[in-house]
C-alpha positions in Angstrom: 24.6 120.8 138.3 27.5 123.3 137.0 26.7 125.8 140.5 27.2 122.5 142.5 30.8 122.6 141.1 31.0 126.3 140.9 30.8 126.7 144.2 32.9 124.7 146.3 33.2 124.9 150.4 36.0 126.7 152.3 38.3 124.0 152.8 41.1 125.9 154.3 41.2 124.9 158.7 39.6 121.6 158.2 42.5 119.8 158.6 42.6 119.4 154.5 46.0 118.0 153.9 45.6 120.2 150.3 44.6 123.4 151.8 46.5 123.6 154.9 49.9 121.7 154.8 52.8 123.7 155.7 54.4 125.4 153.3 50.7 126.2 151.9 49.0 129.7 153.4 46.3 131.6 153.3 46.7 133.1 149.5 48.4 130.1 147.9 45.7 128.4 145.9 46.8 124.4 146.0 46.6 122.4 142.7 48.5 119.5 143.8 47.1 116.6 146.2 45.0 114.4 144.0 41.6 115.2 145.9 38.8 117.4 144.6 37.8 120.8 146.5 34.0 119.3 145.4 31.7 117.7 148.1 31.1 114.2 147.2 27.9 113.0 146.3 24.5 114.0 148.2 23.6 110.6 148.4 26.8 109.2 149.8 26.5 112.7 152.2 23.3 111.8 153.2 24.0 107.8 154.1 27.0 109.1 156.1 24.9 111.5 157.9 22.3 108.9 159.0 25.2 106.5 160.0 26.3 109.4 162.3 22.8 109.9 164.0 23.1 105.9 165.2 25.8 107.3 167.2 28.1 104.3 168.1 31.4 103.5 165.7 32.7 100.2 167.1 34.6 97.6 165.4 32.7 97.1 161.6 31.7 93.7 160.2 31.3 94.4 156.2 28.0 93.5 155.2 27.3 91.3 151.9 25.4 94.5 150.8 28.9 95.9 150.0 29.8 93.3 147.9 26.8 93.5 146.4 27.4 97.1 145.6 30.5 96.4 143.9 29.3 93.9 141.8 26.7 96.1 140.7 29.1 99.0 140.2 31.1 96.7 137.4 28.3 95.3 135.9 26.1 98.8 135.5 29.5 100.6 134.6 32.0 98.3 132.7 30.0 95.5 131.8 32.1 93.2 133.7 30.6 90.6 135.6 32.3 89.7 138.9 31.9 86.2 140.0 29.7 85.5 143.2 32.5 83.8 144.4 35.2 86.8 143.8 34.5 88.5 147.4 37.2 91.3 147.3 38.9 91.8 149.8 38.8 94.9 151.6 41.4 97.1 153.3 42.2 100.8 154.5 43.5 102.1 150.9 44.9 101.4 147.7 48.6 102.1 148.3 48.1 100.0 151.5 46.8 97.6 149.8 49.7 97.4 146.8 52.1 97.4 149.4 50.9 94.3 151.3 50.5 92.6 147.5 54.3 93.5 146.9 55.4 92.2 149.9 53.1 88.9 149.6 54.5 88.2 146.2 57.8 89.2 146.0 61.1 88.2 148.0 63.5 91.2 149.1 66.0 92.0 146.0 63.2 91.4 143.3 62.4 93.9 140.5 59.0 95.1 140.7 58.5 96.6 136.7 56.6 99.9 136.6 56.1 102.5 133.5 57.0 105.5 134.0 55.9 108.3 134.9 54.3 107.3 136.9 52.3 107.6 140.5 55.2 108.5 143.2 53.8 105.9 145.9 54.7 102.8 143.4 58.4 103.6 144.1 58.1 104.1 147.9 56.0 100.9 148.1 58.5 99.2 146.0 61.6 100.4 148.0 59.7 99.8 151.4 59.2 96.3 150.8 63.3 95.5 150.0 62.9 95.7 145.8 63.6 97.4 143.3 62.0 99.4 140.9 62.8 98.6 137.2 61.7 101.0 134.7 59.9 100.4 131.4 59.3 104.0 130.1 56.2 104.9 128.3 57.0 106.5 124.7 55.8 110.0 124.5 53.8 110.6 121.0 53.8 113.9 120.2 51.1 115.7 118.0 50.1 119.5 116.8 49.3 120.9 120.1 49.6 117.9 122.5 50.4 114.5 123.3 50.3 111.6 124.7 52.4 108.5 125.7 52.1 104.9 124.4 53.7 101.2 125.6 56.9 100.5 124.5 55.8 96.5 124.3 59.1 95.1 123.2 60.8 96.9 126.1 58.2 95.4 128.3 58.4 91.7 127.0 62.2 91.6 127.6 62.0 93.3 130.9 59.4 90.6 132.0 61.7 88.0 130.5 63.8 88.2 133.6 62.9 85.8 136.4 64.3 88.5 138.8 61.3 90.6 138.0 58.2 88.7 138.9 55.9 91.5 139.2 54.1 94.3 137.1 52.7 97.4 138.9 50.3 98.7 136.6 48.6 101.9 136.5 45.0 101.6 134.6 44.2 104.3 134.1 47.1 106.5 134.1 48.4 108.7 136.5 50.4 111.1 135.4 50.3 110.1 132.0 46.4 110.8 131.5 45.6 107.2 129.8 42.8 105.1 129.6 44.7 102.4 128.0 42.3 100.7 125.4 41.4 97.3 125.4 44.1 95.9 122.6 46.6 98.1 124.6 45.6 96.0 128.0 44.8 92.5 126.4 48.6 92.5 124.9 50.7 93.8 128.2 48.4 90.9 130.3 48.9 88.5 127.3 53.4 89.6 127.7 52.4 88.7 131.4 50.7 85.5 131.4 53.6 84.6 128.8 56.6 85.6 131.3 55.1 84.2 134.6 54.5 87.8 135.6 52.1 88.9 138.5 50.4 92.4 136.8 49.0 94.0 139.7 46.5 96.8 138.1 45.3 99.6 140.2 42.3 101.1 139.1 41.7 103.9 141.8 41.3 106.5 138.9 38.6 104.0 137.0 35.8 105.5 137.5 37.1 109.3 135.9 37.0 109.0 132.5 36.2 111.8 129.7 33.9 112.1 127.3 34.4 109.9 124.4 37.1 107.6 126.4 36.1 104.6 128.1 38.0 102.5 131.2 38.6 98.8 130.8 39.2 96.6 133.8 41.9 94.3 133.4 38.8 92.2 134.7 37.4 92.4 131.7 40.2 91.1 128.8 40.3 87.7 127.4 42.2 84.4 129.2 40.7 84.4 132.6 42.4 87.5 134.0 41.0 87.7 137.1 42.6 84.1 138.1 45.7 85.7 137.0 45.9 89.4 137.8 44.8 91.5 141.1 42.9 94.4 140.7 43.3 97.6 143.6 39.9 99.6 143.6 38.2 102.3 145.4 35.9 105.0 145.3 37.9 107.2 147.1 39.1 109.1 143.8 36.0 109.6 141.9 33.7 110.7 144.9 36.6 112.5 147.1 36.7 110.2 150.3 39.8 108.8 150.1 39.6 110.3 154.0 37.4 107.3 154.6 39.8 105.2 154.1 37.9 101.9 152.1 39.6 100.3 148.9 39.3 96.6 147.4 41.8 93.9 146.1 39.8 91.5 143.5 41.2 88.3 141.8 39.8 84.8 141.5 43.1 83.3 142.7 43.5 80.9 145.4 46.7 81.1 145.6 47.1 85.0 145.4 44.3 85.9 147.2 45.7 83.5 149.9 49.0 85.4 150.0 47.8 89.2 150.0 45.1 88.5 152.4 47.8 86.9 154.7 49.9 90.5 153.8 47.2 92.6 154.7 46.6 90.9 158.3 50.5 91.1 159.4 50.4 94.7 158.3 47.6 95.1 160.4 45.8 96.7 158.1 42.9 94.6 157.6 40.2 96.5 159.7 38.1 99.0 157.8 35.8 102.0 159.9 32.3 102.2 159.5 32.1 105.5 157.1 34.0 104.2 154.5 31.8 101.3 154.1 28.5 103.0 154.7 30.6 105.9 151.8 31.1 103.0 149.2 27.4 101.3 149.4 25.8 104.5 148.7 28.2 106.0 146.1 27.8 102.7 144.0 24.5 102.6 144.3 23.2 106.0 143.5 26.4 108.2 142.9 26.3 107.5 138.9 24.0 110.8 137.9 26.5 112.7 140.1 29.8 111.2 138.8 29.0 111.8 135.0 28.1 115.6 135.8 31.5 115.9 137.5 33.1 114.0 135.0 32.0 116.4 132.7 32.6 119.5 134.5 36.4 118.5 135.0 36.7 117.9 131.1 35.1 121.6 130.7 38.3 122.5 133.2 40.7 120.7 130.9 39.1 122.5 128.1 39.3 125.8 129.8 43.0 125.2 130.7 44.3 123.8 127.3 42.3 126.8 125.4 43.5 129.3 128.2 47.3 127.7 127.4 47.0 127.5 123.6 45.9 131.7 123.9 48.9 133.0 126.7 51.2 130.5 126.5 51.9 128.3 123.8 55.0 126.9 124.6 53.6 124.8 126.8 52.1 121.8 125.6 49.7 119.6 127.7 48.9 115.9 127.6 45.8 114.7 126.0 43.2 114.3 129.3 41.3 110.9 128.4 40.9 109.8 132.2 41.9 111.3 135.8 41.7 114.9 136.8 45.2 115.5 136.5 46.9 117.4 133.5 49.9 117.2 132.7 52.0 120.2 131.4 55.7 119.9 130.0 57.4 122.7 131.4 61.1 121.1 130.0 61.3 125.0 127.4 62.0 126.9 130.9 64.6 125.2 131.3 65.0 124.8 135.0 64.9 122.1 137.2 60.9 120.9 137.8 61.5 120.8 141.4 63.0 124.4 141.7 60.1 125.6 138.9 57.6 124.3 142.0 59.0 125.9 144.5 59.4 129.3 142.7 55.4 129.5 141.8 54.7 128.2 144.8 56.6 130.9 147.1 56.8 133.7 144.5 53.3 133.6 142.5 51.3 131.8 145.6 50.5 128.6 143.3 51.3 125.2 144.1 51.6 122.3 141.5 53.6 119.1 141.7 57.3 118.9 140.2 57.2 116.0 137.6 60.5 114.2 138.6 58.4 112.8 141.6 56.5 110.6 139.1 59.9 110.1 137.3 59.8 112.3 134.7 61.9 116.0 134.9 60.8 118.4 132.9 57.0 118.3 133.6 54.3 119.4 136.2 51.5 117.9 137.6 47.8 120.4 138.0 45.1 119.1 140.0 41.7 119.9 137.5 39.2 119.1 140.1 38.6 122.4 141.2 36.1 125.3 140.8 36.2 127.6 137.4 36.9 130.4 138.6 39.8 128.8 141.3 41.6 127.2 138.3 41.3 130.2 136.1 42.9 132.0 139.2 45.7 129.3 139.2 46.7 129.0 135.6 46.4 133.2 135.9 49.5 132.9 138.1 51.2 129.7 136.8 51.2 131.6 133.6 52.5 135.0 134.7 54.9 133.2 136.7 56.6 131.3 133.8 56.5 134.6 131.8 58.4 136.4 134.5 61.3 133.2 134.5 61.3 133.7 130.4 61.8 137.2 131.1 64.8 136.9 133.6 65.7 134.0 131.3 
């Protein structure tokens, strides 16, 4: 299936927030937004194509087959058995949907604990709802030629000792950070949780992406009734490129929570879903598997490409250890300058366009979008490298 990858469509004047923001033009290749330049699946293509032949796109009633879907999904995938009872509810998207959680569990002034770095709409949908973000930094572990970060658990048992933080925003797996947390990792931050009295509000959005020889765990899945405890954000949107559809799903067996976030989600008005999105899920969940293990795959062969293609020109630069997501991430700190002035030079001086790491908290680092074609991303890292050369030189 490599030439389905291989050869992605012009994306550039379709309205592609990646391709044709300003600032962007037409020779900058864009390896920022987290969305693929890949189509999605045929078989979600071809249910959205014979929803669009019915013609009409009123107001959409969610069938039980898209429960259905999802259940099957965890239980094919994970091994995680959803409850019949544990309807999830469904919204417009995951940050929408961790914003109404925020503001149906906390009280303006609260801390809301994240680990950072960490995905840059956690601190807006923190600050947006009157709290505040209290950081629990991950601990970087360095090895030969990469690394990777790690929970810094006592930190994170003290910080949830405080009544004035009564929330966890979780990221599982881990965006920027490249993490699919294992299962001892999960069980003990959910165990500090259900010791503290904390909420841990998990979102899974980058689930379904994991490499070879990794494997995701839902907090669904750990031991002590965790979905009677926890709320889980989850969409297809990452893993077969629709997050335009706009369809994600908040799970927990809690009356109590459930009762609160689904009250959250209707005064945000943000409780009605359109028609695509749920025709998009049904299909992808129920025969997008094949597809999403060859692009899996063929996004791992990227990270391979770019780490081998880093290790060869550029060895200063080390790269994180790529167990889930399609996003690497490079530390950049040796140039010394700024992150945000680094992405701003490649992007107007070498025509290549990566994300600054201080948005996800962490200076020194930059953010590359993997889900791309071979020949775009050897293209890309082409002029990310000659561009760093060319600051080392002036340097």
């Amino acid at each position: 299936m490599n030439s389905f990858f291989d050869t992605p469509p012009e994306r550039r004047g379709s309205g592609s927030y990646k391709w044709d923001s300003p600032g962007g033009s037409d020779d900058i290749i864009p390896l920022w937004v987290a969305d693929m330049d890949f189509r999605t699946a045929p078989a979600v293509i071809e249910a959205l194509r014979a929803r669009t032949e019915h013609g009409i796109f009123g107001y959409t009633h969610v069938p039980e087959e898209y429960y259905n879907a999802i259940t099957r999904w965890y239980g094919m995938r994970y091994d995680v058995t959803l409850p019949a009872d544990v309807h999830p509810i469904y919204t417009q998207g995951v940050v929408p949907a961790i914003s109404a959680a925020i503001k149906a569990l906390t009280r303006p002034g609260d801390g809301v604990a994240v680990m950072t770095p960490v995905y840059n709409c956690f601190f807006s949908s923190i600050r947006n709802n009157g709290c505040m973000t209290v950081d629990v930094p991950l601990r970087r572990i360095d090895s030969a030629d990469s690394f990777t970060y790690g929970i810094d658990f006592g930190n994170l048992e003290k910080t949830l000792s405080d009544d004035r933080t009564p929330v966890l925003l979780f990221c599982n797996p881990h965006n920027p950070a490249c993490r699919a947390w294992t299962r001892d990792e999960l069980q003990q931050v959910y165990d500090i949780c259900r010791a503290t009295g904390t909420i841990m509000l998990s979102d899974e959005i980058h689930g379904d992406i994991t490499m070879p020889g990794y494997r995701f765990t839902p907090v669904a899945s750990l031991d002590g009734d965790p979905l009677g405890h926890t709320v889980t954000f989850s969409s297809p949107s990452k893993a077969f490129n629709i997050a335009g559809l706009q369809i994600a799903n908040i799970i927990t067996s809690s009356p109590r929570l459930r009762y609160l976030i689904d009250r959250a989600i209707n005064d945000n008005e943000v409780c009605d879903v359109n028609p695509f999105g749920v025709t998009a899920l049904i299909a992808a969940y129920n025969h997008g598997g094949e597809w999403l293990d060859s692009l899996t795959d063929y996004i791992h062969a990227n990270y391979l490409y770019l780490t081998e293609t880093l290790n060869r020109r550029l060895p200063s630069i080390k790269a994180a250890r790529l167990e889930a997501t399609y996003l690497a991430w490079l530390d950049v700190s040796f140039t010394g300058m700024p992150d945000h002035d680094l992405e701003e030079y490649l992007r107007e001086h070498h025509r290549v366009w990566l994300n600054a790491g201080s948005m996800y908290g962490q200076e020194g680092y930059l953010r590359v979008n993997l889900a791309t074609s071979r020949a775009r991303l050897a293209e890309g890292l082409d002029r990310f490298i000659n561009g760093i050369n060319s600051i080392i030189t002036l340097g």
